[in-house]
C-alpha positions in Angstrom: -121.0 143.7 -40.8 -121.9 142.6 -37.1 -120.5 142.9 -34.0 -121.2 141.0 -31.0 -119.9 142.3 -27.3 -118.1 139.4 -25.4 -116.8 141.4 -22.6 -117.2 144.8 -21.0 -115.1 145.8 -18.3 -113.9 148.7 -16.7 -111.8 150.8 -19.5 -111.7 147.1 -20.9 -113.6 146.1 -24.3 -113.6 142.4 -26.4 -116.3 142.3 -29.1 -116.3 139.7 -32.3 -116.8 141.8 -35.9 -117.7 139.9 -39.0 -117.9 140.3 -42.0 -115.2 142.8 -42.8 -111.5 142.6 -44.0 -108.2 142.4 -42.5 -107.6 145.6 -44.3 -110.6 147.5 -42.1 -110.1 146.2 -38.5 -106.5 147.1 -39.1 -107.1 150.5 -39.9 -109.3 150.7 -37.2 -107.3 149.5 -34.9 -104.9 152.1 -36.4 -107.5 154.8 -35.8 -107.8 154.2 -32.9 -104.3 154.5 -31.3 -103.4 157.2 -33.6 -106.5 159.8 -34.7 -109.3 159.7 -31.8 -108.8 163.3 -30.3 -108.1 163.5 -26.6 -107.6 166.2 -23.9 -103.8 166.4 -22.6 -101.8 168.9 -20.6 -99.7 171.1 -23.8 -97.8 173.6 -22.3 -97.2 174.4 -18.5 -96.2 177.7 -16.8 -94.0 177.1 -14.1 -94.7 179.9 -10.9 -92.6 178.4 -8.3 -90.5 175.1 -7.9 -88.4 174.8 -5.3 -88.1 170.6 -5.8 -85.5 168.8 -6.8 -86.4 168.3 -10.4 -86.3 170.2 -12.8 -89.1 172.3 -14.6 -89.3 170.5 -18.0 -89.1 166.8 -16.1 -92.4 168.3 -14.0 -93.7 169.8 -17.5 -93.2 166.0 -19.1 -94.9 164.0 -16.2 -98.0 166.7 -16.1 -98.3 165.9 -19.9 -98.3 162.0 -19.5 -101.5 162.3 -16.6 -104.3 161.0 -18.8 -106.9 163.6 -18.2 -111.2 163.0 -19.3 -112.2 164.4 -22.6 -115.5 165.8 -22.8 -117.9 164.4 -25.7 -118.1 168.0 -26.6 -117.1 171.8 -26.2 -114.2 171.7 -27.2 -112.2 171.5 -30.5 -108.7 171.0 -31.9 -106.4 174.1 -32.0 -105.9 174.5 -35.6 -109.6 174.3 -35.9 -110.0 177.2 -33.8 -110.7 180.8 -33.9 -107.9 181.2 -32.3 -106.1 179.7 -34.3 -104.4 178.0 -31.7 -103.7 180.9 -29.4 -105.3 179.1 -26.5 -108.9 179.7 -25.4 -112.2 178.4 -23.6 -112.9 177.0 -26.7 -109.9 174.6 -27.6 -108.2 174.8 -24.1 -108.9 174.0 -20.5 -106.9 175.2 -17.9 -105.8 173.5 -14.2 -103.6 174.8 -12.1 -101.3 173.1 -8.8 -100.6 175.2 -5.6 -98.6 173.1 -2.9 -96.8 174.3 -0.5 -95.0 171.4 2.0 -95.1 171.8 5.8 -93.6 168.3 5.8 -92.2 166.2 3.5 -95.3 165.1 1.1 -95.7 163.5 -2.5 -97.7 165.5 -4.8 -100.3 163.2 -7.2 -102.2 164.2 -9.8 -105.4 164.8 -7.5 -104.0 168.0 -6.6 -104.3 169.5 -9.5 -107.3 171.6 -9.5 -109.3 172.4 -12.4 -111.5 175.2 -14.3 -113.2 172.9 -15.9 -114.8 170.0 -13.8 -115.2 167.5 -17.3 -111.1 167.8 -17.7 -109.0 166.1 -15.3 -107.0 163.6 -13.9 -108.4 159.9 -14.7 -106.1 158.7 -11.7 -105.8 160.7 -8.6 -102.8 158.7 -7.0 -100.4 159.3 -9.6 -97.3 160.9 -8.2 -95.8 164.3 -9.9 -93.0 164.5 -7.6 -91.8 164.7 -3.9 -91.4 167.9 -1.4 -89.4 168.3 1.3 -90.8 170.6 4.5 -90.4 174.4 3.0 -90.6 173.7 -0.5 -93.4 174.5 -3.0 -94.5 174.1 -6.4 -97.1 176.4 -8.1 -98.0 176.4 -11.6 -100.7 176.4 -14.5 -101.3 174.1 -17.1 -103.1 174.0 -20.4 -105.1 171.2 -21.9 -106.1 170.7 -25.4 -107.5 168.0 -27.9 -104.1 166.8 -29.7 -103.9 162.8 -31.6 -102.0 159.9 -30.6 -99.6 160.2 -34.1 -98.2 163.3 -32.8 -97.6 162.3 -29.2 -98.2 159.4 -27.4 -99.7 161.6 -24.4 -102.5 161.5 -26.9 -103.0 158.0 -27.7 -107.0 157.0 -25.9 -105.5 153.2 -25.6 -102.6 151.7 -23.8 -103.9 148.1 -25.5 -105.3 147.8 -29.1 -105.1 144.6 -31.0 -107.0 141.9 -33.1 -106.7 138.5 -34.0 -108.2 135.9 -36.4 -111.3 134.3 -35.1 -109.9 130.8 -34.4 -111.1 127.5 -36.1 -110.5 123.7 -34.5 -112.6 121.1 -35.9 -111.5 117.6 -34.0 -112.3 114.5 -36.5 -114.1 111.9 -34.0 -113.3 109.0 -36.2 -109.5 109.4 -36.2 -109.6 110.6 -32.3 -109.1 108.1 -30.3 -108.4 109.8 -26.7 -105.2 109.7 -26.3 -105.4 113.5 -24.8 -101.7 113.9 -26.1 -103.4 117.6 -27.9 -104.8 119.2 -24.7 -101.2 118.5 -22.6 -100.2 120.3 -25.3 -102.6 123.6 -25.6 -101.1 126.0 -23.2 -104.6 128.1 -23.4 -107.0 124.7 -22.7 -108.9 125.3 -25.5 -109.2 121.6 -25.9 -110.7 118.9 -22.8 -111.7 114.9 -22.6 -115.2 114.4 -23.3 -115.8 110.7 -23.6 -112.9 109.3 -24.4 -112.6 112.3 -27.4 -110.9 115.8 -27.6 -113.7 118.4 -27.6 -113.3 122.0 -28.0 -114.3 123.8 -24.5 -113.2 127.9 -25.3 -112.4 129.2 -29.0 -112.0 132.3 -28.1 -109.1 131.0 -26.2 -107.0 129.6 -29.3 -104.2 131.3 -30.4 -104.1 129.5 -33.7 -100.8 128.4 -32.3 -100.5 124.8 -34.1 -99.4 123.1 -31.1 -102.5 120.7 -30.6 -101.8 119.5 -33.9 -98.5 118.7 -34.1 -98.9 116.4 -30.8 -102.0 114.6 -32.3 -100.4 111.3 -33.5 -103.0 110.5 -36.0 -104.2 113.8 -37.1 -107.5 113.9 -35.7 -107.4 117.9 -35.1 -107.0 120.8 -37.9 -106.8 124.2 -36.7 -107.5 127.4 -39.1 -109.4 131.1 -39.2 -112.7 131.9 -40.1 -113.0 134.2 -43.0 -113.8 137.6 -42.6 -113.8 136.9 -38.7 -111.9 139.1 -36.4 -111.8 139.2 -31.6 -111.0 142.9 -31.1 -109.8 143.8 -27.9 -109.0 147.3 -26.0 -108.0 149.4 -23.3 -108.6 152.3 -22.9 -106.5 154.7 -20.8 -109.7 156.1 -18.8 -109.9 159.5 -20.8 -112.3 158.0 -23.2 -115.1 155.1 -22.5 -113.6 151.8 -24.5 -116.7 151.8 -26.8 -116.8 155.4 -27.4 -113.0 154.9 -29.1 -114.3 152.7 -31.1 -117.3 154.6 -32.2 -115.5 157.9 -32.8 -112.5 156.0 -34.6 -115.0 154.9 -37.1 -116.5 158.7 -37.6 -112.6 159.0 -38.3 -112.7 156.7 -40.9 -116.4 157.6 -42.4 -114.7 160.7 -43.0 -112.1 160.1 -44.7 -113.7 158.0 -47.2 -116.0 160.9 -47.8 -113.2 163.3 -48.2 -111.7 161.0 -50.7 -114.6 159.9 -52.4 -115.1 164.2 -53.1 -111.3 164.4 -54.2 -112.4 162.0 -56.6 -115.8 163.6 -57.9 -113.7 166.7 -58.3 -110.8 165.0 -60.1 -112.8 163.5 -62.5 
């Protein structure tokens, strides 16, 4: 297997793997979106809410606010001593105390923490709106949970693959007529000397269009084998590359679990 890095950016990530199957960067593209564990507001105790909405609409935003998960210190909630109780252990607490002296919207930077590694990714998103006199006050309780039980869990807002893409442009049946790059809608394809050359690849999307404008066949357009562009997003409460990483611990461990099931079946 290899894996090259084409772009890094932000909570962005686009690397090329080869040498693997359609079968594997699936299921860890799968992994990804539904078993990397991440921190997310569970259960919220409503003090005081004098707003117009309602307690469980507050509840549901404050569980949607991706929130930073710490490499370590924590665990899941079944995995607990606890046993799912709630503790320092598997949860981390933050708290809200607002009360409006004019009308105000409060975001998810007001929401205060015990725990400076867990909270809000994005300051300026808004939980709701107070009018002068009117206060909210509550606590909330953060714990690991994975994206195939709630989508408040999910570490990705963007996971996909494609093929690695394949034009080979025949010189001796080119003859420049240009007729295949107004027809890519990525310009994958340019004029260079009176022939079609390939200018971006990684731009293809194996779409067909070049050749079915090419009048004499000069372009063929496939996948390479075992050749995959993975690209992600990560919602902030995870570094891109560290999804990656920990969705293949995911899957190292599975296929240890399974290959013991099988040692003891046998």
């Amino acid at each position: 297997m290899e894996v090259e890095i084409l772009e890094r950016q932000g909570n962005e990530l686009r690397f090329v793997i080869r040498g693997v199957s359609t079968a594997f960067v699936n299921s860890l593209r799968r992994t990804a979106i539904a078993e990397v564990p991440t921190m997310a507001i569970e259960d919220v105790v409503i003090l005081t809410n004098s707003s117009a909405l309602f307690d469980e609409v507050i509840a549901h935003r404050l569980g949607l606010i991706p929130l930073t998960t710490p490499k370590d210190g924590y665990v899941m909630p079944k995995d607990c001593e606890c046993r799912g109780s709630g503790c320092p252990k598997c949860q981390a607490r933050l708290y809200l105390d607002v009360k409006a002296e004019f009308p105000m919207v409060v975001y998810a930077k007001d929401l205060l923490s015990d725990d400076p590694n867990v909270r809000p990714v994005y300051g300026d998103i808004p939980i709701v709106k107070l009018e002068a006199g009117q206060a909210l006050v509550l606590e909330a309780y953060a714990q690991l949970g994975l994206g195939k039980d709630h989508a408040k869990w999910q570490p990705v807002s963007a996971c996909a693959y494609k093929y690695y893409p394949k034009v080979n442009v025949m010189d001796d049946l080119c003859d420049g007529c240009g007729k295949c790059v107004e027809a890519c809608a990525k310009a994958v394809l340019k004029l260079n000397k009176e022939k079609a050359k390939v200018v971006d690849i990684l731009k293809c999307m194996l779409c067909g269009d070049c050749v079915e404008a090419c009048p004499r066949g000069a372009i063929d357009v496939g996948k390479v084998d075992g050749c995959f562009v993975f690209y992600l997003e990560s919602t902030g409460t995870l570094p891109p590359e560290d999804v990656i990483i920990k969705s293949a611990d995911v899957l190292i461990d599975k296929a240890k679990r399974f290959i013991k099931a099988l040692e003891e079946a046998s």
